[in-house]
Every structure is written in structure tokens, then in C-alpha cells.
C-alpha positions as CSV (number, residue, x, y, z in Angstrom):
1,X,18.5,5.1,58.6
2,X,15.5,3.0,58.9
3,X,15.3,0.2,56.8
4,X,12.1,0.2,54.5
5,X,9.7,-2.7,55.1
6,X,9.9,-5.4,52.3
7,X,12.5,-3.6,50.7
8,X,14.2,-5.2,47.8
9,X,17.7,-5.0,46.8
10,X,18.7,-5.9,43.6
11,X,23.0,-6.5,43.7
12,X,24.8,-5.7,40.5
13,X,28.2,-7.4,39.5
14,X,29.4,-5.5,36.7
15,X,31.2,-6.8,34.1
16,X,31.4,-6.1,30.2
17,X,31.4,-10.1,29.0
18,X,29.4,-11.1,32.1
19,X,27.0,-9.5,34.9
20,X,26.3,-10.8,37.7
21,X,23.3,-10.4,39.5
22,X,21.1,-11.2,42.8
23,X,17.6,-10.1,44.5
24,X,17.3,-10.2,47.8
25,X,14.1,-9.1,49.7
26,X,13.8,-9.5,53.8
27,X,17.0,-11.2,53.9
28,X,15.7,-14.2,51.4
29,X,17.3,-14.9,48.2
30,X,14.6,-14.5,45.5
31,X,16.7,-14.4,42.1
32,X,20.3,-14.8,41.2
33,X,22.0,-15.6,38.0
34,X,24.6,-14.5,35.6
35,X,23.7,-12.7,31.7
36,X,26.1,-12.5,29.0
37,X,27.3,-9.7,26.9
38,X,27.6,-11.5,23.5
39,X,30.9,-10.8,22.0
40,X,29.9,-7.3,20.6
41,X,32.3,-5.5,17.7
42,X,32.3,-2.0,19.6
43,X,33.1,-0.3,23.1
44,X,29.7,1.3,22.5
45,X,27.5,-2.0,21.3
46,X,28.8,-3.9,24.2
47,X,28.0,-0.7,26.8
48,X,24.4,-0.6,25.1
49,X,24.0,-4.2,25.5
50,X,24.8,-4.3,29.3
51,X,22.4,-1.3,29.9
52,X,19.6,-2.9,28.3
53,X,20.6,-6.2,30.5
54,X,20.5,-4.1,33.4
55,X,17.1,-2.1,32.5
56,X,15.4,-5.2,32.4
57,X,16.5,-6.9,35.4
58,X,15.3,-3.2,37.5
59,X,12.1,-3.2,35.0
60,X,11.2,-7.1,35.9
61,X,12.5,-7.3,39.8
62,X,10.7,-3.2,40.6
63,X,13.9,-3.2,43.5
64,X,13.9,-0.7,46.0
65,X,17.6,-0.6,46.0
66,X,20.6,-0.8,43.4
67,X,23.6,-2.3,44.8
68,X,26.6,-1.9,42.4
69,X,30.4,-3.2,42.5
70,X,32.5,0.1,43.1
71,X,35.5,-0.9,40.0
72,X,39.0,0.2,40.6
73,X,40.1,3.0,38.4
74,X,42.9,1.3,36.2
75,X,44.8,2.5,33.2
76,X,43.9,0.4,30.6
77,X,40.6,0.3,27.6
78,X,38.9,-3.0,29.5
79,X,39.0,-0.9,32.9
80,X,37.7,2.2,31.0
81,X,35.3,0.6,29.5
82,X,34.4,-1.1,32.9
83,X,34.2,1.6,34.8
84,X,31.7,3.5,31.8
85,X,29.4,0.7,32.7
86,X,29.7,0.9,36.4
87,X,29.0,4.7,36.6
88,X,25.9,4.1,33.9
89,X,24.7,1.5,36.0
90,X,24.6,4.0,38.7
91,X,22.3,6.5,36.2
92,X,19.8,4.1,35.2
93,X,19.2,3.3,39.1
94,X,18.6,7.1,39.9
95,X,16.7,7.4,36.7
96,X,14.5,5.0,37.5
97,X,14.0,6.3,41.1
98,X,16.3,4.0,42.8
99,X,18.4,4.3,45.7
100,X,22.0,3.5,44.8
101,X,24.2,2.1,46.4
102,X,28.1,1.9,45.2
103,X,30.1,-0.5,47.7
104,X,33.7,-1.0,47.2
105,X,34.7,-5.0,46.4
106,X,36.8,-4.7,50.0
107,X,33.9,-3.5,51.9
108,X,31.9,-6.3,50.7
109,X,34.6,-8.9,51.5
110,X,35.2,-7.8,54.8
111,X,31.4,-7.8,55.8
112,X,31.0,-11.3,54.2
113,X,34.5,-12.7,55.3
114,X,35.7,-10.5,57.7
115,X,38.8,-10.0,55.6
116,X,39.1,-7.1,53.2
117,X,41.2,-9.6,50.9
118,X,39.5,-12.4,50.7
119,X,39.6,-14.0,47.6
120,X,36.3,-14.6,45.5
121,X,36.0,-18.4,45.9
122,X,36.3,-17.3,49.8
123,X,33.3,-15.2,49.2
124,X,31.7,-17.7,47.4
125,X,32.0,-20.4,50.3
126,X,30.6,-17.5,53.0
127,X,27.5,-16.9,50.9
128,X,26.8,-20.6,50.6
129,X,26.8,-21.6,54.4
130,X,24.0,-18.3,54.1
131,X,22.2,-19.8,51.3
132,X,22.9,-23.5,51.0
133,X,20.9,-23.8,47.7
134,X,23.5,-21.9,46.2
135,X,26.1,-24.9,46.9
136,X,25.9,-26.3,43.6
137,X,27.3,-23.4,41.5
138,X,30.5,-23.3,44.0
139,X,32.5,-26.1,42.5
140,X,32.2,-27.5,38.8
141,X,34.4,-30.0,36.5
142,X,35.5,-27.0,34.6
143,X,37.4,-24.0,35.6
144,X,35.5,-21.5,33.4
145,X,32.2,-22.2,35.2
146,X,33.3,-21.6,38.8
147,X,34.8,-18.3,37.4
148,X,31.4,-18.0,35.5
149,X,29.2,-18.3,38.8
150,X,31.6,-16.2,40.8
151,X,29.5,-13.1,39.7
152,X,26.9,-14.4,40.8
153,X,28.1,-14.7,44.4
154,X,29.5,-11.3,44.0
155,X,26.2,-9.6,43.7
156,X,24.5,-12.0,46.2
157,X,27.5,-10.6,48.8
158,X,26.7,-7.0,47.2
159,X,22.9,-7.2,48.4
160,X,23.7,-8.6,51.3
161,X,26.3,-5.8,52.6
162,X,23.3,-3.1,50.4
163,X,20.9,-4.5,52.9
164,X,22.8,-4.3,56.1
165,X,23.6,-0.7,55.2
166,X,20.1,-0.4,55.1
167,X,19.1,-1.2,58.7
């Protein structure tokens, strides 16, 4: 498959408290962050809330591609509820005329590691020595934020691995 000139890819870390996400266009890093789902009553507030996160992020960044986090299929409501997100994630992408792409978390550590495994503070340190500007989010005082940024070097990996599909 040819690879689309200038094509942007816009990496998706789901998650239903926080989402992860990067923009990557020609191989530069353009945006990256993390958004918070406020701590919503409902199954269905805190689904709504994440779509409306993610609508905004394709309506502002216009990607060419949607990268998402494959989830595993677990048996309990916080996987459910994951995976609902992960699969509407998907919709909005084709709805909005995008080509998705839904890599699985080992395919994206192996490409970034070269180990299936790897843990996420390994993918972390692989995405840094790629984009050194990122170095500051990899260690912190406290615990919580390295967890915190972590989803944001999961979606950086994501349109990384989206992007080498590509070509």
C-alpha cells in the first residue's frame, strides 16, 4: 500500500478515566497529550464524554488516519465498558471518513521494542530516544504522573507502528 503524502495519523490510547493521544505527520511529532474523563456517575455519561473527547481531537487535527489500541476482551464491567469505547472509537473514525486502524498493544511493542512484552515504561524509554522532547514526561516525583503520561507514549508508539503500516 502506498503511503499518502503528508498523511497524518492521529494515535488513540483508550481509556475510560484517561485517553491518550498523539499526531504524527511525515514522521514528526506535531501534538501529544493526555484528556481526562471527569469522574462521570454512569457507564453511558462517561462513554459520551470520551466520544465527544475524541470527536474533537479528529475535528481539530483533520488526520488522515485513526490509530486505536486493540483492548483485550476481559470479563469484567471496567473491560466492557473499555472495550464499548474502543469499538466506538473505531465508528466515529469511519464516520468521519477515516482510515482505521486497530493495532494490538503487542504489535505495537514489538515494533517499538522489539519485544512483544515489553512493559510500558519500556515503551516509554523507546519513544523518547525517537523524540527527545518527550523526555521530560518519562520520569516524575510522583508515581501517578508517570502512569498519567504513559498514555501518552502509548498513542505516540500507536502512530508510529499506524504509520509504518502505511508505507
Amino acid at each position: 500500500m502506498k503511503k499518502k503524502n503528508n498523511a497524518k495519523v492521529l494515535g488513540i490510547d483508550p481509556g475510560t478515566k484517561y485517553i491518550g493521544f498523539a499526531l504524527l505527520e511525515n514522521e514528526k511529532l506535531v501534538h501529544y497529550g493526555v484528556k481526562t474523563i471527569t469522574r462521570l456517575p454512569t457507564s453511558l455519561e462517561i462513554l459520551n464524554e470520551g466520544k465527544k473527547i475524541v470527536s474533537r481531537l479528529i475535528d481539530d487535527f483533520k488526520p488522515d488516519i485513526l490509530a486505536v489500541e486493540k483492548t483485550f476482551f476481559g470479563n469484567n464491567a471496567d473491560s466492557v465498558l473499555l472495550n464499548t469505547f474502543t469499538s466506538q472509537i473505531s465508528g466515529i473514525g469511519k464516520k468521519k471518513g477515516l482510515k482505521v486502524a486497530s493495532i494490538a498493544t503487542n504489535t505495537v511493542r514489538k515494533a517499538v521494542c522489539g519485544n512483544g512484552a515489553a512493559s510500558k515504561e519500556e515503551v516509554a524509554r523507546a519513544i523518547v530516544l525517537k523524540f527527545p522532547q518527550l523526555k521530560p514526561y518519562l520520569t516524575s516525583d510522583k508515581r501517578w504522573k508517570e502512569k498519567y503520561h504513559r498514555n501518552m507514549f502509548d498513542a505516540v508508539a500507536l502512530t508510529i507502528v499506524a504509520e509504518q503500516l502505511e508505507k
